[in-house]
C-alpha positions in Angstrom: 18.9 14.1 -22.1 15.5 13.8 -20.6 13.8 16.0 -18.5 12.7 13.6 -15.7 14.3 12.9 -12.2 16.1 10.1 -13.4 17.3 12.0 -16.7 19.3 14.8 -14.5 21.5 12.4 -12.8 23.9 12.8 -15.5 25.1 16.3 -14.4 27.7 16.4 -17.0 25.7 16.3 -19.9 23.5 19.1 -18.8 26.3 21.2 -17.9 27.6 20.7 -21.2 24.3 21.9 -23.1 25.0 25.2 -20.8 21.7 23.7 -18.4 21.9 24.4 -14.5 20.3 21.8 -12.4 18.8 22.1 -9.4 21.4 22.3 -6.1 19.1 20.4 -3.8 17.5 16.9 -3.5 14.5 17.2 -5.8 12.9 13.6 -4.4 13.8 15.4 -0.9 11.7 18.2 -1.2 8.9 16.9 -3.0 8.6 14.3 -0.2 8.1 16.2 2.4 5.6 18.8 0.9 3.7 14.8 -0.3 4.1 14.3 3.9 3.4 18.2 4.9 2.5 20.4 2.1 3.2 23.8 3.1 2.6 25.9 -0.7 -0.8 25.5 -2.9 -1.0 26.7 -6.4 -3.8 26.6 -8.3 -3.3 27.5 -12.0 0.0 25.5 -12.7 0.8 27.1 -16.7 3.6 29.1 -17.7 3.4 32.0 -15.2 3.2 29.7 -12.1 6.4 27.5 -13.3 8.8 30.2 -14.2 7.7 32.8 -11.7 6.3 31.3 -8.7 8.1 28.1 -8.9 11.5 30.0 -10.0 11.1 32.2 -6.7 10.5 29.0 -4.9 13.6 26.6 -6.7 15.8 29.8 -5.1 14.3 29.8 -2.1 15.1 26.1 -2.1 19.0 27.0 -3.0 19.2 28.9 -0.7 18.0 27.0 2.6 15.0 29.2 3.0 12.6 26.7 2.3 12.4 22.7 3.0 9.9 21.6 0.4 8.3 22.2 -3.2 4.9 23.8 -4.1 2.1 21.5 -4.8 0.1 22.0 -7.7 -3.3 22.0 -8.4 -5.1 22.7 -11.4 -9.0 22.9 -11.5 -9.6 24.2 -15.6 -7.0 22.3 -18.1 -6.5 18.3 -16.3 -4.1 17.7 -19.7 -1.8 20.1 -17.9 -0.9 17.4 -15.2 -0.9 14.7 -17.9 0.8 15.9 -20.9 3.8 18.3 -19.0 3.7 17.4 -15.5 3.4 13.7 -14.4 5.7 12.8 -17.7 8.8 15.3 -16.8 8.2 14.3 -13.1 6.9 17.4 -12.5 10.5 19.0 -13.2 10.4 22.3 -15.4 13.0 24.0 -17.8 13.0 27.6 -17.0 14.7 29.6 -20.3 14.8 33.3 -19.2 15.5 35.7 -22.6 18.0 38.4 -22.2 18.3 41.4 -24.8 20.9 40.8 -26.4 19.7 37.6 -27.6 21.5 35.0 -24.6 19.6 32.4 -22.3 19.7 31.6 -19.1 18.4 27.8 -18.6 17.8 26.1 -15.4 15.6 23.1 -14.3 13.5 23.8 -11.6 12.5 20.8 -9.4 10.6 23.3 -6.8 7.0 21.6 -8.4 6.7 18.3 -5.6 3.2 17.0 -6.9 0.3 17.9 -9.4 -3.2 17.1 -8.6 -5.8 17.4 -10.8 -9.1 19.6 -8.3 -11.4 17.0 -10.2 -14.6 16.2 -7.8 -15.6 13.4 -10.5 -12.5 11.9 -10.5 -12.2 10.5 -6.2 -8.6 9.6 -6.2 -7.5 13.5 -6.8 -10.5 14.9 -5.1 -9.7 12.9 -1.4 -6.0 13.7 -2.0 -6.8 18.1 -2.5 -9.3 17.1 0.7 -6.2 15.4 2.7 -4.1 18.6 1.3 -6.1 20.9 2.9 -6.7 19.4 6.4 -3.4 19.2 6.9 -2.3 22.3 10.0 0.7 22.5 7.9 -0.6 24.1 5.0 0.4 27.7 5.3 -0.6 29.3 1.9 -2.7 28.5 -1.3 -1.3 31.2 -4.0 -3.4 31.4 -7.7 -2.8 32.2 -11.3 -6.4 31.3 -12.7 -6.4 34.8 -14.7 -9.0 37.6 -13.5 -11.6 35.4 -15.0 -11.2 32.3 -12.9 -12.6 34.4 -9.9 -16.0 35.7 -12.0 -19.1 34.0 -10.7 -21.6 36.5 -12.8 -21.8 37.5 -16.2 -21.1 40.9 -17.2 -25.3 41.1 -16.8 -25.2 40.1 -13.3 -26.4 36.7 -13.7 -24.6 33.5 -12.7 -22.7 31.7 -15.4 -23.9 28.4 -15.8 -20.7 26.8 -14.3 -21.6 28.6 -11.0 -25.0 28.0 -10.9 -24.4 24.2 -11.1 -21.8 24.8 -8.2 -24.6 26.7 -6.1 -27.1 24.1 -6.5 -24.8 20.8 -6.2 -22.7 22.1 -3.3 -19.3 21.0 -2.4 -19.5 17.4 -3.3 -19.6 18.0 -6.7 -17.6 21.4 -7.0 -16.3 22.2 -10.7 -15.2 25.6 -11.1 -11.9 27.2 -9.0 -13.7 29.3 -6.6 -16.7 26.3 -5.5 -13.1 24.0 -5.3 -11.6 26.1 -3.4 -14.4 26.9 -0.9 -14.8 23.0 -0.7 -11.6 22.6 0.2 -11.7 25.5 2.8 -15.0 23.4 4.6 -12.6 20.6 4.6 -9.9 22.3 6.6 -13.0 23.8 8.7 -14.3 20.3 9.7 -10.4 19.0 10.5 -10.0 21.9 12.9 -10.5 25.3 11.7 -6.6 25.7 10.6 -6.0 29.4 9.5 -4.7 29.9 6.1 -4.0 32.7 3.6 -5.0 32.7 0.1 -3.0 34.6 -2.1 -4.0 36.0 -5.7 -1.2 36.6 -7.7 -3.3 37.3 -11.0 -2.4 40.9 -12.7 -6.4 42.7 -11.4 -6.8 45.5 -9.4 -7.3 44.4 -5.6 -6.8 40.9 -6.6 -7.4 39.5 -2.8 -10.6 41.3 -2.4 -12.0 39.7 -5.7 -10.8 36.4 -4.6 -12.3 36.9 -1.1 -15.5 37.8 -2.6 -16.0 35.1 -4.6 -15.1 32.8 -1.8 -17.3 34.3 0.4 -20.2 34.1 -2.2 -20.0 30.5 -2.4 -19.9 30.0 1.3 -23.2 31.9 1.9 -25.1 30.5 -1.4 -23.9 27.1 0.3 -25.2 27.6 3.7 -28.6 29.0 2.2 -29.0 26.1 0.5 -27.5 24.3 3.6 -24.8 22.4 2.5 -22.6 24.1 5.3 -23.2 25.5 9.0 -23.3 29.2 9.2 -20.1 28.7 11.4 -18.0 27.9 8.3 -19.1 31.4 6.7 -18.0 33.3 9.9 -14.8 31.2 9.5 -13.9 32.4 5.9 -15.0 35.8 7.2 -12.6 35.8 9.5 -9.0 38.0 7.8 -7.4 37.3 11.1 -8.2 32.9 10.5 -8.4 33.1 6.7 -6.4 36.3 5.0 -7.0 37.4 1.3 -3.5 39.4 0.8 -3.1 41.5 -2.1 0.0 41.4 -4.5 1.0 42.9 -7.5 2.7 40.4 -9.9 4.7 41.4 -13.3 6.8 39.0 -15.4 6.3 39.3 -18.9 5.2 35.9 -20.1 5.3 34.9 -23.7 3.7 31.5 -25.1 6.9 28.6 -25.3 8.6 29.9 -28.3 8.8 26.8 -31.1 12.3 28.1 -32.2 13.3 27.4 -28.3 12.2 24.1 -28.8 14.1 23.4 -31.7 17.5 24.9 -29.8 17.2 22.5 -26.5 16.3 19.9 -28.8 19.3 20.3 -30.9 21.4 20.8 -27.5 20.2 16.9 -26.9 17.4 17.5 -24.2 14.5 15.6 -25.8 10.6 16.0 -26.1 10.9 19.5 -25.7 8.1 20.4 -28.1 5.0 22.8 -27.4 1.5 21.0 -27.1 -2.0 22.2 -27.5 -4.2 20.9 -24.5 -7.8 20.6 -25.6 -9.0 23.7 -23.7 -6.5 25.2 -26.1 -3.6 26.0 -23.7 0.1 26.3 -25.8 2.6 24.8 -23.1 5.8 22.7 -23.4 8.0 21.4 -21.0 9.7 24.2 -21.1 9.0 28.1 -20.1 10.4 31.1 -22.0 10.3 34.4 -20.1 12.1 38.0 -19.5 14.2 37.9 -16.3 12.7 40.9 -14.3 9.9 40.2 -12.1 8.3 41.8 -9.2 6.0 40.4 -6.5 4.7 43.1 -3.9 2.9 41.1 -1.3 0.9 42.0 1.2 2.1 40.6 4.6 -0.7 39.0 6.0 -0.5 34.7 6.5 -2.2 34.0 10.1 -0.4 30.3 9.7 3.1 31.9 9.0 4.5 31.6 5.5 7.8 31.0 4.3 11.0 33.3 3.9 9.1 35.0 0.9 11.2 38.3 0.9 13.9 36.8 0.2 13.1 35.7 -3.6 14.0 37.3 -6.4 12.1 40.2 -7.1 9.8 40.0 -4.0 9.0 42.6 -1.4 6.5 42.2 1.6 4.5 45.2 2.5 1.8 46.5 4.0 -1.6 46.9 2.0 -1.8 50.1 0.9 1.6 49.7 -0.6 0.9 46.4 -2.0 -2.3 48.4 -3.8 0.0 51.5 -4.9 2.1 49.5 -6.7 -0.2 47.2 -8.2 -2.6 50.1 -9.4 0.8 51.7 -10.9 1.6 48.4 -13.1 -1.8 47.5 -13.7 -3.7 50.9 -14.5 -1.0 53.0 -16.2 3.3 51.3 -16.4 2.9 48.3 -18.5 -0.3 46.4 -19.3 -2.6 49.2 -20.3 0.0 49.6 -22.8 -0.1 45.6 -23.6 -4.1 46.2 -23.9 -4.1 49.3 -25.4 -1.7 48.5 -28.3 -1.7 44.5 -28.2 -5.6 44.6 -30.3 -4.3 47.5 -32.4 -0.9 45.5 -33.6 -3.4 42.2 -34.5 -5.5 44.5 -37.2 -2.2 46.1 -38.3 -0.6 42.8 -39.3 2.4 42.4 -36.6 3.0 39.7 -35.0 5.6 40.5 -32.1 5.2 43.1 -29.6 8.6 44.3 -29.6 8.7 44.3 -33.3 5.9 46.8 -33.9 7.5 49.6 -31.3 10.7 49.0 -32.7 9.6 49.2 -36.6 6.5 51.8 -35.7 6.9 55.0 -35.1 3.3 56.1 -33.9 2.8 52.6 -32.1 5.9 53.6 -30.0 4.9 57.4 -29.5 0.7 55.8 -28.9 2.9 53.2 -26.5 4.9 56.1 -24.6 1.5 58.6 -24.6 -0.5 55.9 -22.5 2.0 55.4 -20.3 4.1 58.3 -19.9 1.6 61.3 -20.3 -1.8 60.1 -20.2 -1.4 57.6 -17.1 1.7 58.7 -15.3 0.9 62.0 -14.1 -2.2 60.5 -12.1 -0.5 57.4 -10.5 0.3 57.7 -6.8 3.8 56.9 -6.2 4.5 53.9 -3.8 7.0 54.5 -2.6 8.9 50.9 -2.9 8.9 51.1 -6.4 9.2 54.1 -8.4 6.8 54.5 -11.6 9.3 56.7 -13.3 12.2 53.9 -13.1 9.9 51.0 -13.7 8.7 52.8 -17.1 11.6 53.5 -18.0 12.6 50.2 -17.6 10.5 49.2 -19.9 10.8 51.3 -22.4 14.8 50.9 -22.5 14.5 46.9 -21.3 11.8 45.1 -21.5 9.4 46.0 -24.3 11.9 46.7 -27.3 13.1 42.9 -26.1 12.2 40.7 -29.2 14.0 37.8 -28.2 10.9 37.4 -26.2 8.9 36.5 -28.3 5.4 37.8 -27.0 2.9 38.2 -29.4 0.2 40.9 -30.1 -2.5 37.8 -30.4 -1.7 36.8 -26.9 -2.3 40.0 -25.4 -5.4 40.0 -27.5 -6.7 37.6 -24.8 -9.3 38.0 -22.5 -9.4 42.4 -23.2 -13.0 42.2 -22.3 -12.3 41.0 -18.7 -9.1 43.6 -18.4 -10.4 46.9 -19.8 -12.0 48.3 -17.0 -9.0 47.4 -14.6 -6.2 48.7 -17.3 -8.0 52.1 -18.4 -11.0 52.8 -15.6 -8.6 54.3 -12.9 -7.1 56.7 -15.2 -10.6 57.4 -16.7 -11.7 58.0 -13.4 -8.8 60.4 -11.9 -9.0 62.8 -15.1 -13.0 63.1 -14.7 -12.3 63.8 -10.5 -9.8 66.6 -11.6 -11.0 67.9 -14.5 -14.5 67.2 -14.6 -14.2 64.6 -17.5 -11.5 62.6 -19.2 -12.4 64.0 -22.6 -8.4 65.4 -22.9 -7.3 61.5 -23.1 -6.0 60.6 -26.6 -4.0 57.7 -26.5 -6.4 55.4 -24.2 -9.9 56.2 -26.2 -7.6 55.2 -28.9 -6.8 52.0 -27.5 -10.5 51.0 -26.6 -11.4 51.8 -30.1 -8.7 49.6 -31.7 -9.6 46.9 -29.5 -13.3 47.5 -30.4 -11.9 47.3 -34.3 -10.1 44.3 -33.7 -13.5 42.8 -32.5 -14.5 42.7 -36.5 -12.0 40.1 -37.4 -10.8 42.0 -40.1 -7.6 43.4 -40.2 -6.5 46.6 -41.9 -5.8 45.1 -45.2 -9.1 43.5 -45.2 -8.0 39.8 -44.3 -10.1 37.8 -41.7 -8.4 36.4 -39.0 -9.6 34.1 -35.9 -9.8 35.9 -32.6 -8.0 35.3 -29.3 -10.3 34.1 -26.4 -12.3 36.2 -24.5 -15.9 35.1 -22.9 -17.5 38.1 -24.4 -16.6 37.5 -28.0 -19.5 35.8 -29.2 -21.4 38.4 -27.6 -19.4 41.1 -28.7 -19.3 40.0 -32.3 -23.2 39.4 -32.3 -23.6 43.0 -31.5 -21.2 44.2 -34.6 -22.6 41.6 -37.2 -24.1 44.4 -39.6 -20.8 46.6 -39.2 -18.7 46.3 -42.4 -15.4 47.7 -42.8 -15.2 49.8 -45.6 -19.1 50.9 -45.5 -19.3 53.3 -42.4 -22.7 53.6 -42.9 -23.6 50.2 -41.3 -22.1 51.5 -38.0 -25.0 52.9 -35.7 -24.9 52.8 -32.4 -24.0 49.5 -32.1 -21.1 50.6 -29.6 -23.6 52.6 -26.5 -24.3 49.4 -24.7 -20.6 48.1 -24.3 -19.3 52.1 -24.0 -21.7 52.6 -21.0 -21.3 48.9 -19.8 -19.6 50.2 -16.1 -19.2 45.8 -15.4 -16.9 46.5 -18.2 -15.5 49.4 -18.3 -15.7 50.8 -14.4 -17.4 53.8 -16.0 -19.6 55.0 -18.3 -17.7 56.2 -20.9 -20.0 58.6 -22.1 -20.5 60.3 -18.9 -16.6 60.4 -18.4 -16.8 62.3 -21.9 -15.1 59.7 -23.6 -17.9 57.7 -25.5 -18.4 60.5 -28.2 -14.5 60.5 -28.9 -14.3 56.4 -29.3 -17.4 56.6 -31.2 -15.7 59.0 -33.5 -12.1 56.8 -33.6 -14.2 53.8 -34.9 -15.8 54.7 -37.3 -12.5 56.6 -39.2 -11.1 53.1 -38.4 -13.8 51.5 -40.6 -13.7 53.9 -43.3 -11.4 50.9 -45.3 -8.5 49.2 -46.1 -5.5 50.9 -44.5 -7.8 53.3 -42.3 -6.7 51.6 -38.8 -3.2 52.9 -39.7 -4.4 56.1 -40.7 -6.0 56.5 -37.9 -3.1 55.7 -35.8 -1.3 58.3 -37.7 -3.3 60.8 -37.3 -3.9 60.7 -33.6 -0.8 60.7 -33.1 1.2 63.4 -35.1 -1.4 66.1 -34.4 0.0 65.9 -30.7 
């Protein structure tokens, strides 16, 4: 069985290999959004497919929408050649339930995939002709908080944006300058509305998208590559609209074991590949089966019948910000960031694994969460943060058959601190003058700070996940030595009161003292981390 349009025909065999296939005309609906695309994504990896294109492949079941998503990717072009133009853009969604069964389904919701290359003027003229088109209702993203950062953590420009600055739109490289590019072409073919939609797990996502839009605009029509009308234009919330959503679907790299299983059930070429700006995909996506999407309700060109996909709910924005600040800043991925580090340096591989097998990484786990960040969250009122953490605690993070790795969640901590622990930081130094009583989050930032030495707690080196401040990062710790606590200084003050990083300085919120402290009993040698783990956590 292949995994192309022609390789689905034989219904059948798919049903027999316990595979659903799409109930519409996949040619149909990619077609028309080829005649009148209506959806954008940029960021096409493994959250778009089985999230965004899931909700949209049931949307298509069931009548509520006429035509696929089309897909843009402006960071990894091997995306659209290794697992999108040679499955036909068609997707194998494999959603893991607890007890160890799977749900499989293709989804044929993805209609094209165009690679937001201004060097390459095939793709380039076809993302222009996208967005001209009065049709085009909404671009949604999943470019991670980083695709949206113009400035170093210093304030200065990163090179990529600089060159965007200086070149204009012609010649537009990262997301933000493409995107803005794309926006002066839908300007010049009429001044369509539009609403852009970031669905990336950050604190007021749309703002920071808006922002950086908005940034590119201006620098552009200082340098005057664009009229100051096109900068009043993107100004505009009621012509262009930045909603904000809150997005959770735990996410896992394709699992090579899955592979192996659809292989063996007859669907070939199933294997993960390694793109060479290192993204792990396969033609397949591997995922938990909750999901929520809170969406604010803003599109001023009118938007599909959203609310009725799984796991979505339209709101106002308030709301939308309530329940994103209680996933984001205290439910589930300040637990991820706070024990994802932690688990690398400790030797375990799987999330699920080290709660289920560690006692004091499930009581550190349940003390971020439950009683460090829950009795500071506002409730939202559409979701409650009691049910969803428990949830989680019950559901979703004991499930192993996910898969989801401690490296993974290792990625990119730099660029999530702040947004994970500042909030919480912040509400414990407004009510009691400083957040000094936290335990459980300090202990976080100092394991992730630990993890930064490459050494884990048996004294084994060990290559670190990606993040645009490790170099930078482990520059600053070269002299530190696990096992000689001596050689650490105060080479931690200038990330600790780093407020680009952190949202606060954490010595004024009384907390740089205390992670200062953690460290260096972390250091003290082989073993140490766990002790230190230990310790914190049975003297509660």
């Amino acid at each position: 069985m292949k995994l192309t349009r022609n390789g689905i025909e034989d219904c059948a065999m798919w049903e027999k290999a316990g595979i659903a296939l799409p109930g519409y005309d996949v040619t149909e609906v990619s077609e028309k959004a080829r005649k009148e695309p209506g959806w954008v994504h940029f960021g096409i990896g493994n959250i778009f497919r089985i999230f965004i294109g899931g909700i949209a492949d049931g949307l298509l079941e069931e009548g509520a929408l006429d035509r696929g998503i089309t897909c843009v990717e402006a960071f990894d072009y091997d995306l659209v050649d290794k697992i999108y133009t040679p499955y036909d853009n068609l997707c194998l969604s494999v959603l893991l339930h607890g007890d160890g069964t799977r749900e499989c389904k293709v989804l044929g919701s993805m209609a094209e995939a165009v690679k937001a290359q201004s060097s390459v003027p095939g793709q380039w003229n076809r993302l222009k002709e996208i967005f001209a088109g009065p049709s085009l209702q909404l671009v949604s993203f999943t470019i991670t908080e980083k695709g949206y950062a113009l400035r170093k953590a210093d304030g200065t420009w990163y090179p990529f944006a600089e060159a965007d600055i200086r070149y204009g739109p012609d010649k537009a490289v990262g997301a933000m300058a493409v995107l803005t590019a794309m926006l002066y072409e839908r300007y010049k073919a009429g001044k369509y509305p539009l609403a852009l939609v970031s669905m990336d797990n950050c604190s007021r996502n749309g703002e920071k998208l808006r922002e950086a839009v908005l940034t590119m605009a201006e620098e552009w029509q200082r340098a005057g590559f664009v009229e100051e009308s096109f900068v009043f234009y993107v100004r505009d919330e009621k012509t262009v609209a930045f909603p904000w959503t809150m997005i959770d679907k735990i996410t896992p790299r394709p699992s090579g074991q899955i592979a192996d299983d659809l292989e063996g059930l007859g669907v070939e070429g199933m294997q993960p590949v390694i793109t060479e700006k290192k993204t792990y995909i396969a033609p397949f996506v591997n995922a938990e089966k909750p999901q929520y999407l809170v969406m604010e309700d803003s599109f001023p060109n009118g938007r599909p019948a959203l609310e009725k996909g799984f796991g979505v709910y339209l709101a106002d924005r308030e709301t939308v910000n309530l329940s994103e600040r209680m996933k984001v800043t205290v439910c589930l991925n300040p637990v991820h960031t706070a024990l994802g580090p932690l688990g690398v340096v400790l030797g375990y591989d799987l999330f699920a694994h080290m709660l289920n097998a560690d006692a004091d990484m499930m009581q550190m786990a349940r003390m971020v969460a439950y009683d460090e960040g829950l009795p500071v969250v506002a409730d939202p009122g559409i979701l409650s943060p009691q049910e969803f953490l428990d949830e989680l605690f019950c559901d979703r993070f004991p499930n192993e058959y996910l898969g989801d790795t401690n490296l993974r969640l290792a990625v990119d901590v730099s660029q999530m601190v702040g947004i994970r622990f500042g909030e919480t930081i912040k509400a414990y130094a407004e009510k009691y003058g400083d957040a000094s009583r936290l335990t459980a989050i300090p202990l976080g930032i100092a394991g992730w700070l630990r993890y930064m030495l490459a050494v884990d707690d048996e004294g084994n080196r060990y290559e670190l996940a990606p993040d645009p401040m490790n170099e930078e990062i482990r520059e600053r710790f070269r002299e530190i030595v696990v096992g000689q606590p001596e050689t650490f200084t105060d080479q931690l003050e200038a990330i600790l009161s780093n407020e680009r990083i952190f949202f606060v300085n954490m010595y004024q919120a009384g907390l740089g003292e205390k992670i200062e402290k953690m460290f260096r009993e972390m250091i003290a040698g082989c073993g140490a981390v766990k002790a230190t783990v230990q310790k914190y956590m049975r003297e509660r």
